[in-house]
C-alpha positions, 0 to 999 in steps of 0.5 A: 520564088524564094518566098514559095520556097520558104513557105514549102520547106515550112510545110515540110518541117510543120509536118514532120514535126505533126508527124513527131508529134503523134509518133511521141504521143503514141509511145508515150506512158501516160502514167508511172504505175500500171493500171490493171483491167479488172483488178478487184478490190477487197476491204479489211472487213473481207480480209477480216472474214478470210482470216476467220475461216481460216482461223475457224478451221471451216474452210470448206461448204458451211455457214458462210455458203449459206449466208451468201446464198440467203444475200443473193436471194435477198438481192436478187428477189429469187426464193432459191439460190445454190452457190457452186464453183462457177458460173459455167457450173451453174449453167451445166447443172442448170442445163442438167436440171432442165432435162438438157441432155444429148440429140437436144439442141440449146439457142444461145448467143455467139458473143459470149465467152466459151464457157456458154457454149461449153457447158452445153455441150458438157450435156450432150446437147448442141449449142445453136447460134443465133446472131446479136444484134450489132449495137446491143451486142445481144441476142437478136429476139427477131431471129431466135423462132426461126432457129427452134426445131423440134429438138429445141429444148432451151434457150441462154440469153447472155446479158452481155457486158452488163446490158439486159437482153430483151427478156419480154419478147424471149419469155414470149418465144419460149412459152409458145414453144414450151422451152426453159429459159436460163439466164447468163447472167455473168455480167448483170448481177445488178441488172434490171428489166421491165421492173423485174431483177435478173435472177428472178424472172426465168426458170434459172439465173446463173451468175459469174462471181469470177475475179474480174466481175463487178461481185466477186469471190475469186472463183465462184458461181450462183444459181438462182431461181424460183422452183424448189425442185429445180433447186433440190436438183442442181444442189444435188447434182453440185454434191456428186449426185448425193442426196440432199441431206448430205450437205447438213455434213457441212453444218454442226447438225450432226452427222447424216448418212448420204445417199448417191442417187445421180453421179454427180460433180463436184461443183460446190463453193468453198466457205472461204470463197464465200467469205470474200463474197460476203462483204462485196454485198455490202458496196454493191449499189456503191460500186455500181454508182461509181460505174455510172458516173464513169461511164458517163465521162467516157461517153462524153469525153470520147463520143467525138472520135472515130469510134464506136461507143456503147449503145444508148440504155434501154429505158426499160432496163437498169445496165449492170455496167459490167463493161465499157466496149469501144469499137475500134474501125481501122478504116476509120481510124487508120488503126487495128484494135490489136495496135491500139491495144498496144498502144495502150499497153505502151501507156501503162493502159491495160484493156481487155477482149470481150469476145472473140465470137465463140463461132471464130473459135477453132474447135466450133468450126471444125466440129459445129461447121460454124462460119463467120458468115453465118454470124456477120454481127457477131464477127464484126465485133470480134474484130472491133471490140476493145473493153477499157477499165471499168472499176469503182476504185478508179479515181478521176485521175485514172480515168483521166489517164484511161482517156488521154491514152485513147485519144492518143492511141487513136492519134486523136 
């Protein structure tokens, strides 16, 4: 009896300790400086840059525009580039440039940023949702031909995270139904498929150049594609609708009369915004093999928990590397990915949430009568997706300690 005693007050302390421990584990910080999600990183050649401008007193639409346009186009393989603001300029004149306007209909995908969405609206068009596909996290091809109608008069793919969507079978669906094809490309500026380079296989490309992405200008968007005319358009449109000669005021070739001949935006990028832009060109492959080996580390040091990892590559495509998503399953784990966000937070671990489905929002439901149900793929990872640091300026102790927070995040 007394020995059944001892063994059960034993257990019990086992267990209360076991219980401490995780409890300790949890809060614990993992490190004494905060690491940031998505902090961007800018050498002295780019600072060096900033203060030329500065110093040139040419600060806004000039030669460094210029010079980051031709780089693009370089990289890119695309014959024309049009550097704007953002990237949800980019898509609005690009929607613009393909005749997008009001009682029209555009496909995009639901998991994406608002800004998708948004720019569409801007036209007067209606966004209709086609859902993703659960581990890609792509727009699903095989459902895209039952949403066209006759109002149909484009498509936006999202290369979310990174990852390139298949391309070939969305080209196919829009040459039999004659509809443009224009690429958010926010996350893939680095991307690949089939052979081809993302900004040169669709009617337009539109990049992100926004602080957190893998090239950056703090602000910043880009359009690329291969028909001048598309080009003179949205170069037009980014300048207050004002005649293409009016951007050669930017430049030392004299002054020229302009003419307005669309009411236009003011969409154009600044030279100081180029010159950060500029020297991220320089390191672009770099950074990209830097993200590759960590996100190698992740895959194999975390593909044993309760989790879901990104899904495997694509052979026939090169992943931008963008975003690492975990999948956070509280009937798995016994945890919610809010309280696992915390968690990481506690541990001085930043994370982020990429997305929220753009169907879940308030103003799409109450004003496109989107529902959760109509998107099941798209809504299951709103409610899962947890995206952990990403940056070639990790070293191997940071991504240890990204590690070592998750496994103790997750009681692991």
């Amino acid at each position: 009896m007394a020995r059944l005693f001892c063994a059960r007050s034993l257990r019990s302390e086992n267990e209360q300790s076991g219980a401490l421990f995780l409890r300790n584990s949890v809060e614990r910080r993992v490190r004494e400086k905060y690491l940031v999600f998505g902090a961007p990183h800018f050498g002295e050649a780019a600072i060096g840059e900033v203060v030329d401008s500065l110093r040139s007193g040419w600060i806004g639409t000039g030669p460094k525009v210029a010079r980051l346009e031709q780089m693009v186009s370089e990289y890119t393989g695309a014959k024309h580039t049009v550097a704007v603001n953002s990237c949800t300029a980019a898509l609005h004149l690009s929607l613009l440039a393909a005749d997008v306007g009001p009682g029209d209909e555009v496909i995009t995908s639901p998991m994406t940023f608002c800004a998708t969405a948004n720019s569409i609206i801007h036209t007067g068009a209606r966004p209709v949702f086609v859902d993703c596909e659960r581990d890609t996290q792509l727009i699903d091809p095989a459902k895209i031909e039952a949403a066209i109608t006759s109002r149909t008069k484009a498509i936006v793919p999202v290369h979310f995270a990174g990852r390139v969507c298949d391309m070939n079978a969305i080209a196919s669906i829009a040459k039999r139904h004659n509809l443009r094809v224009i690429e958010d490309a926010a996350h893939a500026i680095e991307g690949r498929y089939d052979g081809h380079k993302v900004g040169s296989m669709s009617d337009m490309t539109c990049f992100s150049f926004y602080v957190t992405k893998n090239v950056t200008t703090g602000e910043g968007g880009m359009v690329a594609t291969d028909d001048a005319e598309l080009a003179s358009r949205i170069k037009m449109k980014a300048l207050h609708g004002m005649s293409r000669d009016a951007w050669k005021r930017f430049s030392d070739a004299g002054y020229k009369h302009y003419e307005v001949v669309s009411p236009g935006f003011k969409y154009n990028m600044m030279d100081l915004q180029a010159a950060i832009g500029i020297h991220q060109f320089d390191h672009v492959e770099v950074w990209l093999d830097r993200r590759n080996e960590i996100w190698r580390r992740y895959s194999e040091e975390l593909k044993g928990l309760q989790i879901d990892l990104p899904a495997r590559d694509d052979p026939r495509s090169r992943h931008a590397r963008h975003l690492y998503t975990l999948m956070i399953d509280s009937a798995k784990t016994g945890v919610t990915r809010d309280e696992f966000m915390n968690r990481m937070h506690a541990k001085n671990i930043g994370t982020g949430v990429h997305y929220i489905g753009v169907h879940l929002h308030p103003w799409y439901r109450e004003n496109l009568g989107t529902k959760a149900e109509d998107y099941p793929n798209a809504t299951w990872i709103s409610e899962r997706t947890v995206s952990i640091p990403l940056s070639p300026h990790l070293d191997d102790d940071d991504v240890t300690d990204v590690i070592t927070a998750i496994r103790e995040s997750l009681g692991a």
